[in-house]
ZALOGU-649710 format. One record per residue (C-alpha): residue number from 0; residue in one letter; x, y, z. Coordinates in steps of 0.2 Angstrom, whole numbers, padded with zeros to 4 digits. Layout:
NUM; A; X; Y; Z
...
REM end
This chain:
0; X; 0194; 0122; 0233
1; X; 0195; 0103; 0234
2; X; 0177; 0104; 0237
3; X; 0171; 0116; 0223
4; X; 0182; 0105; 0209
5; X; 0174; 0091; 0214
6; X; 0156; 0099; 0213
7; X; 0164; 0103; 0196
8; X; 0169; 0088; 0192
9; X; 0153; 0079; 0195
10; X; 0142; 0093; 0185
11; X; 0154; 0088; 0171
12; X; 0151; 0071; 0171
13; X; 0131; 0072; 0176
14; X; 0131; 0083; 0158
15; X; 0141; 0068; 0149
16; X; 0127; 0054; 0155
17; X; 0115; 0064; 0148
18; X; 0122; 0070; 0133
19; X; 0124; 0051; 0131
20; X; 0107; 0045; 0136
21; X; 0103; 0057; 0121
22; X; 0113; 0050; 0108
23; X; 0104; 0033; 0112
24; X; 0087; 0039; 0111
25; X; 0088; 0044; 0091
26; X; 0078; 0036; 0078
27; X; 0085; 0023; 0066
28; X; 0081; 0020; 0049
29; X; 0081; 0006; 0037
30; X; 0077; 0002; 0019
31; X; 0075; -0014; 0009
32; X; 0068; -0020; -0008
33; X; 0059; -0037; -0009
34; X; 0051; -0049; -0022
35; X; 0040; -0062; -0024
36; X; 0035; -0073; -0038
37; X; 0028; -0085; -0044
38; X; 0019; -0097; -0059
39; X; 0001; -0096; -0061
40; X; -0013; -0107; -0070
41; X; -0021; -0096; -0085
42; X; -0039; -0096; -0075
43; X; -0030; -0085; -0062
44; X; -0040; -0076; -0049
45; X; -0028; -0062; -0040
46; X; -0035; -0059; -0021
47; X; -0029; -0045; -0016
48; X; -0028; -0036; 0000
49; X; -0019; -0019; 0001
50; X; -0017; -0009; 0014
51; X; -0005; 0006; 0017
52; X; 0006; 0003; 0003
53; X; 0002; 0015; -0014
54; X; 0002; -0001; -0028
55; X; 0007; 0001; -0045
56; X; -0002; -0013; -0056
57; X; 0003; -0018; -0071
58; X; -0003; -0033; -0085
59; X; 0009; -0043; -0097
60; X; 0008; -0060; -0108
61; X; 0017; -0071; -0095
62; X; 0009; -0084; -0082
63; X; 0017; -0078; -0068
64; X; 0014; -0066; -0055
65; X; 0027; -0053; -0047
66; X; 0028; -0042; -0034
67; X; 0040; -0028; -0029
68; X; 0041; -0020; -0013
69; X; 0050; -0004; -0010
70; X; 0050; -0002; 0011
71; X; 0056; 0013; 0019
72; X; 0057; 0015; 0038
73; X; 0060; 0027; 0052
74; X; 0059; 0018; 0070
75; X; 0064; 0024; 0087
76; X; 0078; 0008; 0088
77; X; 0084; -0003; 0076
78; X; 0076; -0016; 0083
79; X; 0060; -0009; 0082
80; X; 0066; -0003; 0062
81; X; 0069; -0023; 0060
82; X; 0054; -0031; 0069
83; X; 0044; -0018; 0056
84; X; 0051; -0025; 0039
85; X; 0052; -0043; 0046
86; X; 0034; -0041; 0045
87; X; 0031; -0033; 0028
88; X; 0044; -0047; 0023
89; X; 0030; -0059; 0031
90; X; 0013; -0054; 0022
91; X; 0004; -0069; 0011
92; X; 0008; -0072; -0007
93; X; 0001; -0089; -0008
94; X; -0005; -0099; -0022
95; X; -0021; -0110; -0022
96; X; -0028; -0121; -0035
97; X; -0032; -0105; -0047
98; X; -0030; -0092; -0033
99; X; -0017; -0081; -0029
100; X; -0018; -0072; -0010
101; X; -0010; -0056; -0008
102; X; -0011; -0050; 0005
103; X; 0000; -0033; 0010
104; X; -0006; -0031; 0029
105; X; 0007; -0031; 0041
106; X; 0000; -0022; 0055
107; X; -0015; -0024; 0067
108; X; -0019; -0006; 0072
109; X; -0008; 0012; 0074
110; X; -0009; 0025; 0089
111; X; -0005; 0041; 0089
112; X; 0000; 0050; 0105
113; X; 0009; 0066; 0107
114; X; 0018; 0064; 0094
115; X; 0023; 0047; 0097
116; X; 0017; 0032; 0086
117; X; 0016; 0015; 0093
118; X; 0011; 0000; 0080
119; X; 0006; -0017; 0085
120; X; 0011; -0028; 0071
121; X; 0002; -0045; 0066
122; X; 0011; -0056; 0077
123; X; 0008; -0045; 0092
124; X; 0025; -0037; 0094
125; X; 0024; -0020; 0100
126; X; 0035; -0008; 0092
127; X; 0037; 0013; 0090
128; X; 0040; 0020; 0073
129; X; 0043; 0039; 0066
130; X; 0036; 0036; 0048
131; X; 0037; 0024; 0034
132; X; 0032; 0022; 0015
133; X; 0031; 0008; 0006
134; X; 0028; 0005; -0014
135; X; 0022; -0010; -0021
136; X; 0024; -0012; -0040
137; X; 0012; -0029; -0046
138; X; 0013; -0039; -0062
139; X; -0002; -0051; -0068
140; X; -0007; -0059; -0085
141; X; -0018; -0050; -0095
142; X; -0032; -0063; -0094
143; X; -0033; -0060; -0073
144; X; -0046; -0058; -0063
145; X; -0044; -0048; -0051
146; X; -0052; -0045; -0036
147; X; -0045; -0029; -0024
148; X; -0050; -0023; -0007
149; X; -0039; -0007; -0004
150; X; -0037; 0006; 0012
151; X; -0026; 0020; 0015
152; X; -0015; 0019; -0003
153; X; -0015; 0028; -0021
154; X; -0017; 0016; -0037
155; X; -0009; 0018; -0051
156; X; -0016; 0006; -0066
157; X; -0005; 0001; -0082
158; X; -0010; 0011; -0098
159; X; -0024; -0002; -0109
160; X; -0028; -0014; -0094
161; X; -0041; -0024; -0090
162; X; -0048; -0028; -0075
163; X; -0062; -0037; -0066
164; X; -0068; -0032; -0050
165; X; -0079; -0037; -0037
166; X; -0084; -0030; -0021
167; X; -0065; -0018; -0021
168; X; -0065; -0001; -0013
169; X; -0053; 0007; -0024
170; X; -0043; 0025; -0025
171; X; -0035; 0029; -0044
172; X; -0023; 0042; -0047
173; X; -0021; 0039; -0064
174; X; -0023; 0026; -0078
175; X; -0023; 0025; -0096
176; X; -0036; 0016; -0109
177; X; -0044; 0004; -0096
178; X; -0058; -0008; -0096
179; X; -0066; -0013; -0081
180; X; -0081; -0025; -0076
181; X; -0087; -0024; -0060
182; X; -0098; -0028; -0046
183; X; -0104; -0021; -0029
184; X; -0089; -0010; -0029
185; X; -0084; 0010; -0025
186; X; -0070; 0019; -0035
187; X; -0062; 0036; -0032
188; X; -0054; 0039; -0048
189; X; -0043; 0057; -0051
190; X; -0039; 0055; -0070
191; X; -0041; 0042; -0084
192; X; -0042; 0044; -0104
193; X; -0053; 0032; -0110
194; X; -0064; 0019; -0099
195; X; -0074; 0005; -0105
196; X; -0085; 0000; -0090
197; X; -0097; -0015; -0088
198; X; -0106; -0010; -0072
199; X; -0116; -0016; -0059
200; X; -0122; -0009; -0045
201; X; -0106; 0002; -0042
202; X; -0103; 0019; -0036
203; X; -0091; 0030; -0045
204; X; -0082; 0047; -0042
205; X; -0072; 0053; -0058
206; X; -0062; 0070; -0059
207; X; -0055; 0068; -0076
208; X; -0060; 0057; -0090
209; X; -0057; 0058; -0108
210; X; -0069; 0044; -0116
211; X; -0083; 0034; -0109
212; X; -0090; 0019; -0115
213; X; -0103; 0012; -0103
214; X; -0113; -0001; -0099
215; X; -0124; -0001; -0082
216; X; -0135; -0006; -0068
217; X; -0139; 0001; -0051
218; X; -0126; 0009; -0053
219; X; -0122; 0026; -0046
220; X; -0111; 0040; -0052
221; X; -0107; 0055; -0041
222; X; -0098; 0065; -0050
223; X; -0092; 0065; -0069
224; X; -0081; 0082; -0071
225; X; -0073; 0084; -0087
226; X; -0080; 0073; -0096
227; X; -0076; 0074; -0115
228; X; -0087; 0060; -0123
229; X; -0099; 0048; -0117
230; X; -0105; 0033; -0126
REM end
């Protein structure tokens, strides 16, 4: 009898590390907003970078630039979940002469294995990570140039903007009455109203446009559905 209670005994206890070694092993999430800003000459030149992070852009009559940054994590520990927005926290918002550098990247690369996603961030830490999503919301003057290199991320463009780009890879969901110069550059655009486009040598795909007043050079349009009028 003594022997079987303690046989008992010791199942019950085995089952309790376990249960706890369990507890231990679930993810953790975290969730911060940042900002950046600062003054800018009235030549300004916006560099941008984006990377993984659907950006919202928008233009107003100040000589400033501001960027919010909604982050939301799930990682396997804590740690990892604070290594991952010490990084984001991290990435370049720098002012030179007339140039702004904005840069969003705060990764080097992302595996995938079994399930289970190991990200190695730009200062080499190592870390493991369930999922995130991450919103940047970006404010220029009007009189900007910018110039935008974009991977992995939905743009999403003020309504009567203008914009000057130069060798950018972009994706548009949506934008209002926009006009856009641009050079050596490929767009995926889902739905516009109105465009007023000075091209060269640019390849476009549009869904949905309403209005298209165009000027172009070696440039090459795929596609143009549901196009209402062309100027």
């Amino acid at each position: 009898m003594k022997k079987q209670l303690h046989f008992k005994l010791f199942i019950t206890a085995l089952l309790v590390v376990i249960v706890q070694g369990f507890g231990t092993a679930q993810n953790t999430s975290g969730s911060k907003t940042l900002f950046k800003a600062s003054v800018v000459p009235g030549d300004l030149v916006v560099q941008l970078n984006n990377n993984s992070g659907d950006l919202k852009i928008n233009t107003y009559d100040e000589n400033s630039v501001t960027l919010k940054t909604t982050v939301e994590i799930t990682g396997n520990t804590k740690e990892d979940t604070d290594k991952i927005i010490a990084a984001i926290e991290n990435f370049k918002f720098k002012l030179s002469g007339n140039t702004m550098e904005i840069d969003t990247r705060f990764y080097k690369n992302m595996n995938t294995t079994n399930s289970r996603t190991t990200m190695t961030l730009l200062n080499g830490d190592k870390v493991e990570i369930k999922d995130f999503n991450i919103r940047h919301e970006l404010q220029i003057p009007k009189t900007a140039r910018i110039n935008l290199d974009n991977k992995y991320s939905d743009i999403e463009m003020q309504k009567d903007a203008e914009f000057d780009f130069y060798d950018s890879d972009l994706e548009i969901e949506s934008c209002g009455n926009m006009n856009l110069k641009s050079k050596y550059s490929k767009y995926e655009i889902k739905k516009a109203v109105e465009m007023e486009i000075d091209s060269y040598d640019d390849k476009f795909n549009i869904n949905e446009l309403s209005s298209l007043n165009l000027t172009s050079k070696y440039s090459d349009f795929i596609s143009m559905v549901n196009l209402k009028e062309i100027s």
